[in-house]
C-alpha positions in Angstrom: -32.8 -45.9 13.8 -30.9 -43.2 11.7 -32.6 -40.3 9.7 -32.5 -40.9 5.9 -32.4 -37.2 5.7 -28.7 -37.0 7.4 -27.7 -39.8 5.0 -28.1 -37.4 2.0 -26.5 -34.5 3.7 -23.0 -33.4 2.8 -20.6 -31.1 3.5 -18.0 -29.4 1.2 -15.3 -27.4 3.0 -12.9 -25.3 0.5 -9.7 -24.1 2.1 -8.1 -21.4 0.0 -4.9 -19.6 0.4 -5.0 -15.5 0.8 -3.7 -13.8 -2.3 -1.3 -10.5 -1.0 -3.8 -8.6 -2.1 -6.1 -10.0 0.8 -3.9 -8.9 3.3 -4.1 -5.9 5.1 -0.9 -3.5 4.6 -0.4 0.0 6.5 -2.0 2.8 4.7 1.0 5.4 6.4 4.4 5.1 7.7 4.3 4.8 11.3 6.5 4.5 14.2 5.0 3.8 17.5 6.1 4.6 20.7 8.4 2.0 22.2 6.9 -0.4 25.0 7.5 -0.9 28.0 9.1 2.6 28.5 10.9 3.4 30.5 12.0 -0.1 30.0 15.0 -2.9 31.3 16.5 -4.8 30.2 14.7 -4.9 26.4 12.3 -2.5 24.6 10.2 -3.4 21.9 9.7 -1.1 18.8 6.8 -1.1 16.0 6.5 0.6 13.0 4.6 0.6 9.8 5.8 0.1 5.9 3.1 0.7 3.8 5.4 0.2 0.5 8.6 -1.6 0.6 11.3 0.8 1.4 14.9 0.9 2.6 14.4 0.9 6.5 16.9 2.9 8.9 16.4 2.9 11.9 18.9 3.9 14.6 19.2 4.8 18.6 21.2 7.6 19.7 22.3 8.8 23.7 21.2 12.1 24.9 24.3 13.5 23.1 23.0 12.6 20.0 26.1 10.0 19.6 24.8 6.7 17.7 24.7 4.2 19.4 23.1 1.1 17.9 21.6 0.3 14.7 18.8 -2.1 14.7 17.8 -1.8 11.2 19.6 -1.5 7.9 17.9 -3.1 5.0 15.3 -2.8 2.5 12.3 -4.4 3.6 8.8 -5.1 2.4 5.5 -3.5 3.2 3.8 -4.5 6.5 4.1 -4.2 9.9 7.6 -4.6 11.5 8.8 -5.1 15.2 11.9 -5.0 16.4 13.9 -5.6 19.9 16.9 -3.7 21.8 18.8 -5.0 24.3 20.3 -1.8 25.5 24.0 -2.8 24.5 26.1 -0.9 21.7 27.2 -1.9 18.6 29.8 -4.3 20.3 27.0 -5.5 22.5 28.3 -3.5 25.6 25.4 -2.5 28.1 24.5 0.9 27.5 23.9 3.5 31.0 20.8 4.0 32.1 19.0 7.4 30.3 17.0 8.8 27.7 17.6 7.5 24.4 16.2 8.8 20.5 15.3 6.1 18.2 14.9 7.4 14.4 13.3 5.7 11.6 13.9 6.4 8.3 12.1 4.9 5.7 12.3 6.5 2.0 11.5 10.2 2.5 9.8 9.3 6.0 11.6 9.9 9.0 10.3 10.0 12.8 11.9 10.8 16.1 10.7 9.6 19.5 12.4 8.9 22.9 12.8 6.0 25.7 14.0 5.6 28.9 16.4 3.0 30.2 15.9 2.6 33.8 18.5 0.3 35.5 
């Protein structure tokens, strides 16, 4: 036997999309310290965008030579991730050692240092 109460019962479920101004953006430009480090063979960097902005960022060797760029392009707000492989620009492997990666991001620029251990 069935409830006649259940039979009355219904359920509305409303599915919505998030407008941008539900989504949660960096209040400060950040960049975070590189993981693992010291690393091999890849590194993974973060940083934060709270406006759009054209993004640099760049590794250089203990000489302060560059080495790689991993970013180069304006980019919206958010937060970012990026990889390195430890190669050069021509996608050489680079020597083990301490290595800068700078981010520059409109008038925001940050320094901080990895290891590649091989």
């Amino acid at each position: 036997m069935t409830n006649p109460a259940f039979n009355t019962l219904k359920l509305f479920v409303t599915a919505t999309g998030l407008a941008t101004d539900d989504i949660l953006l960096p209040e400060e430009f950040a960049l975070r310290q590189n993981y693992p480090n010291p690393f091999n063979p890849v590194t993974t960097i973060q940083y934060n965008l709270p406006d759009d902005a054209h993004v640099s960022m760049v590794v250089y060797d203990i000489m302060g030579r560059q080495v790689r760029t991993l970013v180069n392009d304006v980019q919206s707000a958010g937060y970012r991730t990026v990889k390195w492989n430890a190669t050069n620009e021509m996608g050489q492997p680079v020597s083990a050692g301490m290595y800068f990666y700078v981010l520059k991001a409109d008038d925001f620029t940050q320094i901080r240092k990895m290891v590649l251990l091989k």
